[in-house]
C-alpha positions as a printed Julia matrix, in Angstrom:
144×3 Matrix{Float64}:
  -89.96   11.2    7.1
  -92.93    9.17   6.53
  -92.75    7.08   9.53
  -91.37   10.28  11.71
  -92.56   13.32  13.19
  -90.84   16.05  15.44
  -92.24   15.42  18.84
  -91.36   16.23  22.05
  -89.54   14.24  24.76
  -92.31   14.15  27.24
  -95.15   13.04  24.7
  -92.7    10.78  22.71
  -90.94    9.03  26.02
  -93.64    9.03  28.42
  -97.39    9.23  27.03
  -96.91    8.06  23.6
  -95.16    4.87  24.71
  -97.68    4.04  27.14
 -100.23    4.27  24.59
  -97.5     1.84  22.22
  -97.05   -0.38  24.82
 -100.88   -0.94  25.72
 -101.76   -1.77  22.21
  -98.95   -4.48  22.57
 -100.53   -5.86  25.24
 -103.9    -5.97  23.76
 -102.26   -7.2   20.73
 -100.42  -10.4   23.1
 -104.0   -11.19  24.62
 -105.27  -12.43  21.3
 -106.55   -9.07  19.73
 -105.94   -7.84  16.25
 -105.61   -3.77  15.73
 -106.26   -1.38  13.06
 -104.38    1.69  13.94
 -104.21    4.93  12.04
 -102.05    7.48  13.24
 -101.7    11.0   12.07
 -100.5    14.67  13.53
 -101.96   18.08  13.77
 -101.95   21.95  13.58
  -98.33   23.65  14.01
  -96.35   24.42  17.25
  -94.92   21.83  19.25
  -92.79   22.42  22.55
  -89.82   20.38  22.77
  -87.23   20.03  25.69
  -85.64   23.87  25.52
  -88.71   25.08  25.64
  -91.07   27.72  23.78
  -92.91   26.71  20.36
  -91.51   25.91  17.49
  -93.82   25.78  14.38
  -90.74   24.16  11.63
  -87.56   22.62  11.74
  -84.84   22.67   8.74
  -84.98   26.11   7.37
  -88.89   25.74   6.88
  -88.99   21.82   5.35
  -90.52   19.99   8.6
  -93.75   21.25   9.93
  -93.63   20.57  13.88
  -96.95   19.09  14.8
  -99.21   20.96  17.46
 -100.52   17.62  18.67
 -100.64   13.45  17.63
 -103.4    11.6   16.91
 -104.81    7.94  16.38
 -107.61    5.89  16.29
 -107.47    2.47  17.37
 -109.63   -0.12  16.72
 -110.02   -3.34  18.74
 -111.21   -7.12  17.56
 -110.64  -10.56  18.52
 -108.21  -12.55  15.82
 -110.19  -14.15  13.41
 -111.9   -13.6    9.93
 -114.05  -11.44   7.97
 -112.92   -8.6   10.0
 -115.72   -6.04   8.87
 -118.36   -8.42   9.86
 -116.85   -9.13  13.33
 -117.19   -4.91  14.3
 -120.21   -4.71  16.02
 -121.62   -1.91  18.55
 -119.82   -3.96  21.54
 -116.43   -3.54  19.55
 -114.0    -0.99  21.22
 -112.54    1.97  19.54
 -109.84    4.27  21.29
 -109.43    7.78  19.47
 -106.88   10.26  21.23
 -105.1    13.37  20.57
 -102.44   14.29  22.11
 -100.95   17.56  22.42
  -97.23   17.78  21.54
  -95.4    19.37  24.31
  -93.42   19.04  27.53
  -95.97   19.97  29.81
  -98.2    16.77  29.1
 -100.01   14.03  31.18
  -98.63   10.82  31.25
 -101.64    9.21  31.16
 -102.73    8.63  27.72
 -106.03    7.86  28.64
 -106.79   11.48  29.66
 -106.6    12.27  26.08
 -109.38   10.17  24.5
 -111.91   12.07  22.51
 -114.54   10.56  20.47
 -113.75    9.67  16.56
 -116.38   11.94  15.58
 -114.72   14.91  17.3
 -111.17   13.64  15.49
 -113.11   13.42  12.63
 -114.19   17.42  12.99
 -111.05   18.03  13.75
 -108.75   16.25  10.86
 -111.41   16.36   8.25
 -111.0    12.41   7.58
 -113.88    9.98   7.41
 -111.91    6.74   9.58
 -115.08    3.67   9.99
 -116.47    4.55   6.49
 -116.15    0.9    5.35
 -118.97   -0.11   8.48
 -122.29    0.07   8.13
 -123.67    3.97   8.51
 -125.69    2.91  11.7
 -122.87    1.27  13.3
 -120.69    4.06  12.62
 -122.46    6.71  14.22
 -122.77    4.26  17.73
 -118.97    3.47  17.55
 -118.02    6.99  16.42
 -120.24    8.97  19.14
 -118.35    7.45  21.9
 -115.39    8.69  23.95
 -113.65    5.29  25.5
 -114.16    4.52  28.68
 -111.81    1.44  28.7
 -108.73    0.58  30.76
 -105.52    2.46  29.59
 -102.58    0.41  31.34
């Protein structure tokens, strides 16, 4: 299960392809992506309802909620050098249960705040300066 986590209809079906299927998009208008993706905390909701912290006697942890960062540059070279303060970054976490907005977009929380929250370090290979104006932002960007 590297590539797979237990998620629930709603946010797999619904919000979490939206999210897929914009990055396609962005992706077919000439953009290149750097995606990370992770999950956290315990206690998901699936479709019969209630919480459910593990699956398989204990061997899958069922993720509270889904993250990923997404960051956004025009094809070309020397990719480091072309991320500037304009460049767009998406972070989101969303929660893994039924009972969730389709809208992806209503998830978006700054990379710092993921950061806090997942104890990883994600535009460390950026300039320090840069970092802290790209990671102090919550994206404001269209989501469809």
């Amino acid at each position: 299960m590297t590539n797979i986590v237990p998620q629930s209809p709603n946010s797999n079906r619904d919000t979490w392809v939206a999210l897929e299927t914009y990055c396609r998009k962005l992706a077919s208008a000439g953009n290149e992506l750097y995606i990370v993706a992770g999950v956290l905390g315990q206690g998901g909701s699936g479709s019969n309802g209630g919480t459910t912290k593990t699956l398989a006697e204990g061997k899958i942890v069922v993720p509270e909620s889904l993250w990923k960062v997404i960051v956004i540059l025009p094809v070309g070279d020397n990719d480091i050098e072309r991320i500037d303060s304009g460049t767009r970054v998406i972070a989101i976490k969303i929660p893994n249960r039924q009972s969730i907005k389709s809208n992806w977009g209503e998830y978006r929380l700054s990379v710092n705040e993921l950061e806090d929250l997942t104890g990883y370090d994600f535009l460390s290979n950026v300039s320090t300066s840069l970092q802290k104006q790209l990671e102090s932002r919550v994206d404001k960007g269209e989501t469809y």
